[in-house]
Structure formats: structure tokens, C-alpha cells
C-alpha positions in Angstrom: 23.9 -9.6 2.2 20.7 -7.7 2.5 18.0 -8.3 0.0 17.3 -5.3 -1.9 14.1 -3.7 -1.2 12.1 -0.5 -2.6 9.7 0.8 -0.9 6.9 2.2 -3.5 4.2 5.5 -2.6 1.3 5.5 -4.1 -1.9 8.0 -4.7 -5.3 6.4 -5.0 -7.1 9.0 -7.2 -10.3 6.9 -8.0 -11.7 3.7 -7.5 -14.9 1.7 -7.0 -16.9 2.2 -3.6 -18.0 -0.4 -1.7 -21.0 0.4 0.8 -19.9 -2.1 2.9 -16.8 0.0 3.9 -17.2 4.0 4.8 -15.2 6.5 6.9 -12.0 4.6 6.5 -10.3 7.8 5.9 -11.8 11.8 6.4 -12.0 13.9 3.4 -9.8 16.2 4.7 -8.1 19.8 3.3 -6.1 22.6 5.0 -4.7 24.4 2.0 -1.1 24.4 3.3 -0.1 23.7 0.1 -0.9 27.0 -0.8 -2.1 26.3 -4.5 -5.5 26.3 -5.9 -4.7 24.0 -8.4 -3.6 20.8 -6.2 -6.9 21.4 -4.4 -8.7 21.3 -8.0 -7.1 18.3 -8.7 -8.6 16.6 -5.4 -11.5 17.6 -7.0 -12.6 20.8 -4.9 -14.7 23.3 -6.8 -13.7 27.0 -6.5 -16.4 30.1 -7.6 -14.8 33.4 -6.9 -13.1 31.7 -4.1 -9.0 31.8 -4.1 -6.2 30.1 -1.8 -4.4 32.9 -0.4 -2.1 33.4 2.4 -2.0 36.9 3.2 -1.6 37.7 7.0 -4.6 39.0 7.1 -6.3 36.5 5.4 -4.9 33.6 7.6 -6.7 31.6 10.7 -3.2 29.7 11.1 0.5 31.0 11.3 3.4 29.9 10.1 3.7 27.2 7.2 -0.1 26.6 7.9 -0.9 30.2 7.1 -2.9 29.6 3.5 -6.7 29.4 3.5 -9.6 29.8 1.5 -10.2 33.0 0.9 -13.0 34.7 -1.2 -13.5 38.1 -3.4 -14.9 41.2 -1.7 -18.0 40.6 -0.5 -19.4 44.1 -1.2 -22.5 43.7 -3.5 -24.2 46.6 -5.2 -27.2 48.4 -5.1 -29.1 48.8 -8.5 -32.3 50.7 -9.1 -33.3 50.6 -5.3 -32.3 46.7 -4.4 -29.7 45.6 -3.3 -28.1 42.6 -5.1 -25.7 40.4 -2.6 -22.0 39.1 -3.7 -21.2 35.4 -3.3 -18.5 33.2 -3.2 -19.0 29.4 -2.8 -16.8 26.4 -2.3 -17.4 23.2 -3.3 -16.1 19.9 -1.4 -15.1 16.7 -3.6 -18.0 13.7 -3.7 -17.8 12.1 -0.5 -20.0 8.6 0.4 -21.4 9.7 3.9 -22.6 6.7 6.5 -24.5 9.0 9.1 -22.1 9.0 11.7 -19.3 11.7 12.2 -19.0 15.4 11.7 -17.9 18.0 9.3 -16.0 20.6 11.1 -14.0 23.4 9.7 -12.6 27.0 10.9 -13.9 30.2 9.7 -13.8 34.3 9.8 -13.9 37.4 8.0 -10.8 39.3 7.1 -12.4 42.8 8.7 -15.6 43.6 10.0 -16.8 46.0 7.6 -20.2 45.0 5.9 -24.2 45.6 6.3 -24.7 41.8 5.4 -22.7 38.7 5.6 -23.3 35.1 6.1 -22.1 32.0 5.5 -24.2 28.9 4.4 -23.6 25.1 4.0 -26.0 22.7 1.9 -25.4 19.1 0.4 -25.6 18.6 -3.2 -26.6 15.3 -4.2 -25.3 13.2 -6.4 -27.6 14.2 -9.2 -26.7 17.5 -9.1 -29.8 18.4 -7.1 -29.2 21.1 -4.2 -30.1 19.5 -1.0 -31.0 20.8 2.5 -29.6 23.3 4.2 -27.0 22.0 7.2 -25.2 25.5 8.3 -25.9 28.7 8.7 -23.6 31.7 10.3 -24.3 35.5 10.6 -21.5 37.6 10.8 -23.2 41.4 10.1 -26.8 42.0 9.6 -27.6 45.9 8.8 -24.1 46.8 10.6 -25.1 44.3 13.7 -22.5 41.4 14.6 -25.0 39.5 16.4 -22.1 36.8 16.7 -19.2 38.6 18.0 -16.7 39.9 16.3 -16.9 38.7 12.5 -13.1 38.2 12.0 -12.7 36.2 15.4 -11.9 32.6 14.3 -14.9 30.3 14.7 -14.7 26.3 14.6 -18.2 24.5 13.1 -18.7 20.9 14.0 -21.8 20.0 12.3 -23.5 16.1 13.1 -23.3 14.0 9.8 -27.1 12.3 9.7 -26.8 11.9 6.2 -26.3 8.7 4.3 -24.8 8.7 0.6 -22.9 10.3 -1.7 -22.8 14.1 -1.8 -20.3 17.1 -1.6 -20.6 20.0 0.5 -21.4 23.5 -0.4 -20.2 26.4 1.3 -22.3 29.9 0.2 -20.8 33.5 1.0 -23.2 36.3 1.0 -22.2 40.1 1.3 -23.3 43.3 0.7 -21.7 46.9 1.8 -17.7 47.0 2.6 -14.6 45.1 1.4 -14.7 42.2 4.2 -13.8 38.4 2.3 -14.3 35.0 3.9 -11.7 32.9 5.1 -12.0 29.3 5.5 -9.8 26.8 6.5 -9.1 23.3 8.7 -12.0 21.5 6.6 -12.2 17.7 7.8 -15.5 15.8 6.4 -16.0 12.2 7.8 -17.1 9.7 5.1 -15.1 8.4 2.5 -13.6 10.0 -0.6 -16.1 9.5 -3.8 -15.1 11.9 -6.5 -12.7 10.7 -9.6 -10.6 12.9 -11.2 -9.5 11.1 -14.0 -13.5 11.6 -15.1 -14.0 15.4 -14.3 -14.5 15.1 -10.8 -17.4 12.7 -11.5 -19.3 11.4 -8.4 -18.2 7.8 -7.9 -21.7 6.0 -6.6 -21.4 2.8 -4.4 -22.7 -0.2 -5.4 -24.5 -2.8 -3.4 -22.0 -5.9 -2.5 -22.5 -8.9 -4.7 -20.3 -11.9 -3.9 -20.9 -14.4 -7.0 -19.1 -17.1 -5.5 -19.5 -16.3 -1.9 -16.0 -16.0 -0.9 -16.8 -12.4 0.9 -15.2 -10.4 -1.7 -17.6 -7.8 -3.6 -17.7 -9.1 -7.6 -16.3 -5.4 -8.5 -13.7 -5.9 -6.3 -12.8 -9.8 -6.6 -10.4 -10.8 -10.1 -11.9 -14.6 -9.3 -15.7 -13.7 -8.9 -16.4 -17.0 -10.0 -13.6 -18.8 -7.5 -14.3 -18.9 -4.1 -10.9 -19.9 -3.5 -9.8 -17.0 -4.1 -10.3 -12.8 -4.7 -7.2 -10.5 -5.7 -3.9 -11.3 -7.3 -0.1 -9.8 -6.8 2.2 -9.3 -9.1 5.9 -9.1 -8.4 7.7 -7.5 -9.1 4.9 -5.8 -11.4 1.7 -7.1 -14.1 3.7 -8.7 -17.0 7.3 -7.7 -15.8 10.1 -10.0 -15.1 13.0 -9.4 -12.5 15.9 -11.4 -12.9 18.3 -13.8 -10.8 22.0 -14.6 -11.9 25.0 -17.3 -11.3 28.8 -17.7 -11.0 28.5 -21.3 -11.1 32.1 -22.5 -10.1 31.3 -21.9 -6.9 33.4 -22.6 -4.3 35.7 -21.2 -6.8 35.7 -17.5 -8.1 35.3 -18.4 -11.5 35.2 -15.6 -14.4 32.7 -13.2 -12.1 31.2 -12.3 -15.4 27.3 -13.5 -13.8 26.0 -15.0 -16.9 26.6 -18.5 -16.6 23.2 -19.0 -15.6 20.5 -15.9 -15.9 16.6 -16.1 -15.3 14.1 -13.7 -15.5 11.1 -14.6 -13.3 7.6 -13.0 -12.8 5.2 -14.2 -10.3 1.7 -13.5 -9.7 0.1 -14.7 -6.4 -3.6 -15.8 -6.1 -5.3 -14.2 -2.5 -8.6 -14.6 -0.9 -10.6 -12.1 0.9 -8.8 -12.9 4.6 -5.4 -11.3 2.0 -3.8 -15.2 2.7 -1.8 -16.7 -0.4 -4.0 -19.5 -1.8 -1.6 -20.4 -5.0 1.4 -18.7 -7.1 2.2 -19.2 -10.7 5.7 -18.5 -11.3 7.0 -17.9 -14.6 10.7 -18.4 -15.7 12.9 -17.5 -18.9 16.4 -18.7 -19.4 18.2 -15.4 -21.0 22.0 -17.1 -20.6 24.0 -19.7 -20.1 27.4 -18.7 -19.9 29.1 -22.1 -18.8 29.6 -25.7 -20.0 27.7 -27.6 -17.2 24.2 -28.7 -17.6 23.0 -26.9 -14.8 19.8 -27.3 -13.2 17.4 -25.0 -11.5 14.8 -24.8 -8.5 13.6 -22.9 -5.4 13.1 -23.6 -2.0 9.9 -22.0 -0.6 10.9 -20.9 3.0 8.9 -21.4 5.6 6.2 -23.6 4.0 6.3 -27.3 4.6 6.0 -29.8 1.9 2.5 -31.3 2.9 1.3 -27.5 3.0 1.7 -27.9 -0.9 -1.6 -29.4 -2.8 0.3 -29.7 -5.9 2.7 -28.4 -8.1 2.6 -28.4 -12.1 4.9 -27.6 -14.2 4.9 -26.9 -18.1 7.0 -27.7 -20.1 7.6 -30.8 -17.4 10.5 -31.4 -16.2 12.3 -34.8 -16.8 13.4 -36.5 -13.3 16.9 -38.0 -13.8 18.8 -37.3 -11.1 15.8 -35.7 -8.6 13.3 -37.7 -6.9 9.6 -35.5 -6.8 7.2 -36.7 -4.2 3.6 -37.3 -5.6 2.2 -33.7 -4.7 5.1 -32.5 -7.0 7.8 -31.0 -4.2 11.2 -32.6 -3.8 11.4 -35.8 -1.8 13.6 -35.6 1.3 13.2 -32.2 2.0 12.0 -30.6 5.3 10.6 -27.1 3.4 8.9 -27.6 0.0 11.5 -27.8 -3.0 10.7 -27.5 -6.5 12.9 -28.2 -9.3 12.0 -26.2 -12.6 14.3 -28.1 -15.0 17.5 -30.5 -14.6 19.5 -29.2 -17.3 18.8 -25.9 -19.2 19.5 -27.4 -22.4 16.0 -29.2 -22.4 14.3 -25.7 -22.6 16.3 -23.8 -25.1 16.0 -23.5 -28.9 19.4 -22.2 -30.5 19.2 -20.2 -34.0 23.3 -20.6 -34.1 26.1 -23.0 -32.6 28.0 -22.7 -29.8 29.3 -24.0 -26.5 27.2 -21.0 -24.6 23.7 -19.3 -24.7 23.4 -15.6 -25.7 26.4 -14.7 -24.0 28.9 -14.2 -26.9 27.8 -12.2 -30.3 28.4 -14.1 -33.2 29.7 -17.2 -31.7 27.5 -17.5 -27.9 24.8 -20.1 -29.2 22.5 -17.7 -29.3 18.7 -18.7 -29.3 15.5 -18.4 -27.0 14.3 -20.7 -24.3 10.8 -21.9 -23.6 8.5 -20.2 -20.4 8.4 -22.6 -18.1 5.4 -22.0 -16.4 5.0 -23.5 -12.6 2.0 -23.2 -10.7 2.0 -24.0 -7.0 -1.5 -24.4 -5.1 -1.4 -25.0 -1.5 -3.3 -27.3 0.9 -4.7 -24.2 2.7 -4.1 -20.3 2.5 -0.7 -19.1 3.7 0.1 -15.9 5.4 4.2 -15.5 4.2 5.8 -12.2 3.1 5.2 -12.0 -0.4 8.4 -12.6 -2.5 10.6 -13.6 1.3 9.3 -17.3 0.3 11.2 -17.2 -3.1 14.6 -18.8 -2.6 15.7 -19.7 -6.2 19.2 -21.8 -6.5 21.6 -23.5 -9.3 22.0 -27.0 -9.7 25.6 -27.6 -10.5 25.9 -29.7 -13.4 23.6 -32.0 -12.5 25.2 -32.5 -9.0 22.1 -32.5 -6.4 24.1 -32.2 -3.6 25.7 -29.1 -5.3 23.6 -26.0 -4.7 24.2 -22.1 -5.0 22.0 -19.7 -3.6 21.8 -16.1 -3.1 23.5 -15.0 0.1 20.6 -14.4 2.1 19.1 -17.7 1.3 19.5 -21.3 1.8 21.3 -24.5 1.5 18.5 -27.0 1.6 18.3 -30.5 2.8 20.2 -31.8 0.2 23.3 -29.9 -0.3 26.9 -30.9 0.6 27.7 -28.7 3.3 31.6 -29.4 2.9 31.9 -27.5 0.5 31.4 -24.4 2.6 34.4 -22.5 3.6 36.6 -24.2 1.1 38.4 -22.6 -2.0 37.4 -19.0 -2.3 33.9 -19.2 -0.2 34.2 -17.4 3.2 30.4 -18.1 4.6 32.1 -18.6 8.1 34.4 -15.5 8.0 32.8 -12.7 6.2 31.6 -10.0 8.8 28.1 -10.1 8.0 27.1 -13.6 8.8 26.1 -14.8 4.7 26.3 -18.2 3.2 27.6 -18.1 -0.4 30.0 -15.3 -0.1 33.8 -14.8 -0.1 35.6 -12.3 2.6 34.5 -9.0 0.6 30.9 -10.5 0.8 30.9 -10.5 -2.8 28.1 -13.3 -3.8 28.2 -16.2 -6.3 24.4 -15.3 -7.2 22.1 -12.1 -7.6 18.9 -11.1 -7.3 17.9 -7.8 -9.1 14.3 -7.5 -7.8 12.3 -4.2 -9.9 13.6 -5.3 -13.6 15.4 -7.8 -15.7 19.3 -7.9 -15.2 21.2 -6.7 -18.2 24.1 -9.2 -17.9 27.7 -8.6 -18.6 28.9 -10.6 -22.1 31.3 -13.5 -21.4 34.3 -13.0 -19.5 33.7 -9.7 -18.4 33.9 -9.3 -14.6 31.0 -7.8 -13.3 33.0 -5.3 -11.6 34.4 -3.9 -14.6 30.5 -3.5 -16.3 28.5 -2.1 -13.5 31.0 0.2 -11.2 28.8 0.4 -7.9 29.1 -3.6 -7.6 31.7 -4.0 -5.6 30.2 -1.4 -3.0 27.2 -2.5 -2.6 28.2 -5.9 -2.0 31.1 -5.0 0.7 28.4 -2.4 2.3 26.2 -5.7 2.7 23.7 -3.8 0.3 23.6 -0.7 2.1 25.6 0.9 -0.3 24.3 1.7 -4.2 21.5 -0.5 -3.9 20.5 0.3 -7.3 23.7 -0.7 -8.5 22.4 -2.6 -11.4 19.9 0.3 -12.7 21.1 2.4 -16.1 22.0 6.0 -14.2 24.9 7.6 -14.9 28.5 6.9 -14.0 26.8 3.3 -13.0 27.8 1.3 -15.9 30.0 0.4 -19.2 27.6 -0.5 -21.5 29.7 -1.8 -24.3 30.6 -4.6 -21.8 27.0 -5.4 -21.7 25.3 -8.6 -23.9 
């Protein structure tokens, strides 16, 4: 069964600048979007300029037809002088590094006009107008000396510039009704401006590494480790997804998943190379649907044990029936093993009787279980898929040879692999190839990975709560992978702890 997976999107709007890093990505804008205001909200600056995509207005065709285009450039005359119209257009902050170009297209929409030109300058991050880096004539006293004004021209002008500044673009016009039309704008240096502050230039800072570990203090959540500079968070900061058991497995059991479900949230320590140095994982018991004292642990795949410094684990676990080697992995094991608790019942606080935990209203044992907090540091940084390492699994009732793991996932060293293929488990004749299934490929353990799993109560089937089930797991996950989310026709939610 495939592993769920969501692939996020994201839009950096603002963020600290680092001098050690520029023209990662041109400042770049086309107008194809065809609206002023997603152009102001990137933080260009419009005065008496519009985005328009009039035919006549456009240097493009087609779906790339909208430019800048500005008002009538026609001036006026007043008591004898002759006062010129202007447009301008303003480029977001950008930090420049010297090297590149900024090249754009530009016209007028007719050639009528005595006067017209177009101007660049910088503005500096002060506010103060800067040197002039453009200049273009299209009519001086009726005169094209350039051609014909509403031919398309293409600028590339040298950056030789170094910091933060934005570009200004001038119109001047006097006499006729021609407008300027710009469009194709690509600046190299790296965006600088932040939105969520009015646009506000975003000045780069010098590099200082506290600890040494080549990650900028402004940019490093350790400044004072060098072990170590940015964290992850899965599936989110402060959010817990969830993993769930049928623990009669080989047997079908009730199907209800509840006799064992824990919410986990991980955050992973990284250094500046982006390696994993250490994880803390954190787990919460939410149910316990079953009799057994079943344990819990995970298997970290790929990683040997001696690539494990240590492991500590609070509230610790007592070892009665596992044997934990000194750095804090499971003995006898060929990829490093971890067992969080032997028996839930040592981490649970009830507020009422019962056989159960929280898995029957009035009479489930309902109560709250500690955080058991585990925090794995490794003997040197590790380059693994973030969250493909986490293989979690039950203990059956205190039976170490007894494991049950998620489809995709496991045995370990130390499970009976007899038991495979025997009552209802299929692993050798499903059609997709997964341990821990029966022929429909429906699992004995689940992983929802975005958000904590909302259990059915006790006895309920899983198939009669949460409708899409059943098709995602004969689809092999291709099907309703967001089975488990609260959308309509998805769920029954009286069946629901």
C-alpha cells in the first residue's frame, strides 16, 4: 500500500536577506495576469500607469497580450511653457550584486507626439533618487530620431550596481494622445521588498555565524550549536499526525482501528550541509481499544544501530521483556530499533474504570496518557528522506517476536515470520506486493500523515465510519487518499469516539 503523500506549494512573500546569497532567482514580471492588483501585491508601484491589454496597447499576442500601459502622454501648454505628462513605474526592492542585466520590451501605442521619452533611475533604499541608468527618445519636436516610436524595442541594460534598490521607469509627453507600453521586465538580483510591511525595503545583513557552523545567526534556530542550524517539523510546528492498530493480527479482529492509536509529532534537528543531526519524537496514547498490554516502537530504516549516539526517552521505559543495547537501540537488531513503552498501561492516567481506554463513552476507561518524549542524536549527520525513516509498529501483548506494521513497512529482526500468510493475512498473495495485508489489501495498521486520526468508537468497523476506506485501500492508496479527512459524503460521524 502506498504511503500517502501531499505535496504542499508555497509563496515566499518576505524574508531576511543574506548578502552571502544574490541572484538566486530574477525579479521578474510580464503582466499576463492581466491585473494591477497582483502586481501591487508583489510590491510594484503604479503612478498613472495601468495593466491593460488592449490590442493596441500590446507588445505580445495571445494570452501574453497585457502590459504596462500608461495615460495619454499629451501635456499642456500654460501661459507660454509647456508643462510635460508623466507616468512612472516603480519595480519591487531588489538586492543587486553587480552582475546581470535588467532587460525589458517597450513602445508607444501611436506615434503622435512633439516630445516623448522614457527614463530609468535607481532609487535607493533610503528613498533617495539615484543615477540615471536609461534613457530612450521616441519624438523630439515631431522627429523620431529612433525609428518608428511604436516598433517594439528590447533594453538590456549592464547591472554594475551593488545593493538594494528598485527601479524607476519615467514617461515624459507632450502634444498628441500616444501612451507607453511596457512589458517582458526581468531584473537580475534577488527579490528584497516585503509586503506584509508596505512594500518595505528588506536590507541585507552581513553573515554572522555565532557558533561557526556556516549558518548566518538570522538564519540558524541553534546560533549557539554548531551542531546544528534549522529544524523540520512533521507533519507541521506543534501538530500531531496519528498511526492506528487492529491488533489481532493475523486475524481480522473487530476492524474498528482503535485498539491501539498514537498521535506523533517530530521535529528534526539539521545543520547547514541540510543533513539530520538528531530528531525528537513525541508520542500520545489517544486509545486502547483491546485487552493486551501492547507495546510500542519504530524501526528507523536505513540507519544502522552504531549510526545512533544515543537515545533518551522520558518518561523511561521499563525493560521486561526487550533487551536495549547501551547507546539506547534494541539489541539484536540490524537497523536501529527503539522501543517507546512495553505496555501502554505504564503511561496512562484513567479518570474512570474500564477494560479499554477512551474508546467507549461512559464505560471505555477513559483518561489521558503521558508524552513520551524520545530524542534520538546520531553519531554523525544523516542524509534520509525526512519522515521515510519512521517505521512505527505494535508489540502484541508483550510478545517481541509479534510485530504489526504498516503495509509499506517492516518486520524487523525480531519478528516471527510464521506468522505471515496464515489466518486472514495475505502478504504473499495480495496483488500489490505489501506485508501486513489481507487479499483486498486492507491493512491491520494506518498511518494518517497531515492530522490526528479521529478513530472510530469500539466495535465499529472502519468501513462503516469513514466510506472511502475500503477504496483507497483496494486502489493501493491511489484511490480517496484523503479518505480519513472530514469532507462530505466521507464519513459517519456519530460512529466516531
Amino acid at each position: 500500500m502506498k504511503k500517502l503523500t501531499i505535496l504542499f506549494s508555497a509563496i515566499l512573500l518576505a524574508g531576511s536577506v543574506n548578502v552571502m546569497a544574490t541572484n538566486v532567482n530574477p525579479v521578474t514580471e510580464n503582466f499576463n495576469h492581466g491585473n494591477e492588483c497582483i502586481s501591487r501585491l508583489n510590491c510594484w508601484k503604479f503612478w498613472c500607469v495601468d495593466v491593460k491589454s488592449w490590442c493596441s496597447y500590446s507588445i505580445n499576442t495571445g494570452s501574453e497580450r497585457p502590459a504596462a500601459v500608461t495615460s495619454k502622454l499629451r501635456g499642456i501648454r500654460w501661459c507660454g511653457k509647456a508643462y510635460y505628462s508623466k507616468a512612472k513605474l516603480y519595480s519591487p526592492w531588489t538586492n543587486f550584486n553587480g552582475t546581470g542585466n535588467v532587460s525589458f520590451k517597450h513602445k508607444l501605442d501611436d506615434n503622435s507626439g512633439r516630445y516623448n521619452k522614457l527614463k530609468a533611475y535607481l532609487i535607493d533604499a533610503q528613498g533617495n533618487h539615484g543615477p540615471k541608468i536609461f534613457e530612450y527618445v521616441y519624438n523630439h519636436n515631431y522627429n523620431s530620431p529612433n525609428g518608428n516610436p511604436t516598433t517594439v524595442q528590447t533594453e538590456s541594460i549592464p547591472v554594475t550596481w551593488t545593493g538594494v534598490y528598485r527601479i524607476k521607469w519615467v514617461w515624459l509627453g507632450y502634444g498628441g494622445d500616444s501612451r507607453g507600453v511596457m512589458d517582458d521586465i526581468v531584473i537580475d538580483g534577488d527579490y528584497s521588498a516585503n509586503p506584509c510591511k508596505r512594500c518595505k525595503p528588506i536590507i541585507p545583513q552581513a553573515c554572522v555565524d555565532t557558533d561557526g557552523d556556516g549558518c548566518c545567526d538570522d538564519e540558524d534556530d541553534y546560533p549557539n550549536d554548531p551542531t546544528k542550524c534549522n529544524t523540520e517539523f512533521i507533519p507541521g510546528e506543534d501538530t500531531y499526525n496519528t498511526v492506528a492498530y487492529e491488533d489481532l493480527w493475523p486475524g481480522a479482529g473487530d476492524y474498528d482501528f482503535n485498539d491501539k492509536v498514537i498521535d506523533r509529532y517530530s521535529v528534526y534537528g539539521k545543520n547547514a550541509n541540510n543533513e539530520i543531526t538528531d530528531v525528537e519524537y513525541k508520542f500520545v496514547l489517544k486509545a486502547a481499544g483491546a485487552g493486551f498490554h501492547n507495546g510500542f516502537g519504530f524501526a528507523l530504516n536505513g540507519i544502522a544501530p552504531s549510526d545512533v549516539a544515543s537515545v533518551t526517552i522520558s518518561p523511561a521505559n521499563p525493560e521486561n521483556y526487550t533487551v536495549i543495547s547501551s547507546n539506547g537501540v534494541e539489541a539484536g537488531q540490524t537497523e536501529a530499533v527503539i522501543i517507546v513503552w512495553e505496555d501502554w498501561n505504564d503511561i496512562v492516567t484513567r479518570t474512570k474504570n474500564g477494560l479499554y481506554f477512551n474508546t467507549k463513552y461512559g464505560n471505555g476507561g477513559e483518561g489521558y496518557s503521558d508524552t513520551v518524549v524520545v530524542n534520538v542524536v546520531f553519531s554523525t549527520p544523516q542524509t534520509f528522506t525526512i519522515d521515510e525513516e519512521f517505521d512505527p509498529f505494535l508489540i502484541k501483548n508483550g510478545l517481541r517476536d509479534s510485530e504489526i506494521h504498516l503495509p509499506w513497512k517492516g518486520p524487523t529482526d525480531l519478528a516471527d515470520l510464521t506468522k505471515f500468510n496464515t489466518s486472514s493475512d495475505a502478504s504473499a498473495l495480495n496483488a500489490f506486493g505489501n506485508n501486513y495485508v489481507d487479499i483486498n489489501n486492507k491493512p491491520w495498521a494506518i498511518y494518517t500523515p497531515l492530522e490526528s486520526f479521529e478513530y472510530p468508537q469500539e466495535s465499529k468497523d472502519i468501513n462503516t465510519v469513514y466510506f472511502k476506506f475500503a477504496l483507497w485501500a483496494s486502489s493501493n492508496g491511489v484511490s480517496f487518499p484523503d479518505w480519513y479527512i472530514d469532507m462530505p459524503g466521507y464519513r459517519d460521524a456519530s460512529r466516531i469516539y
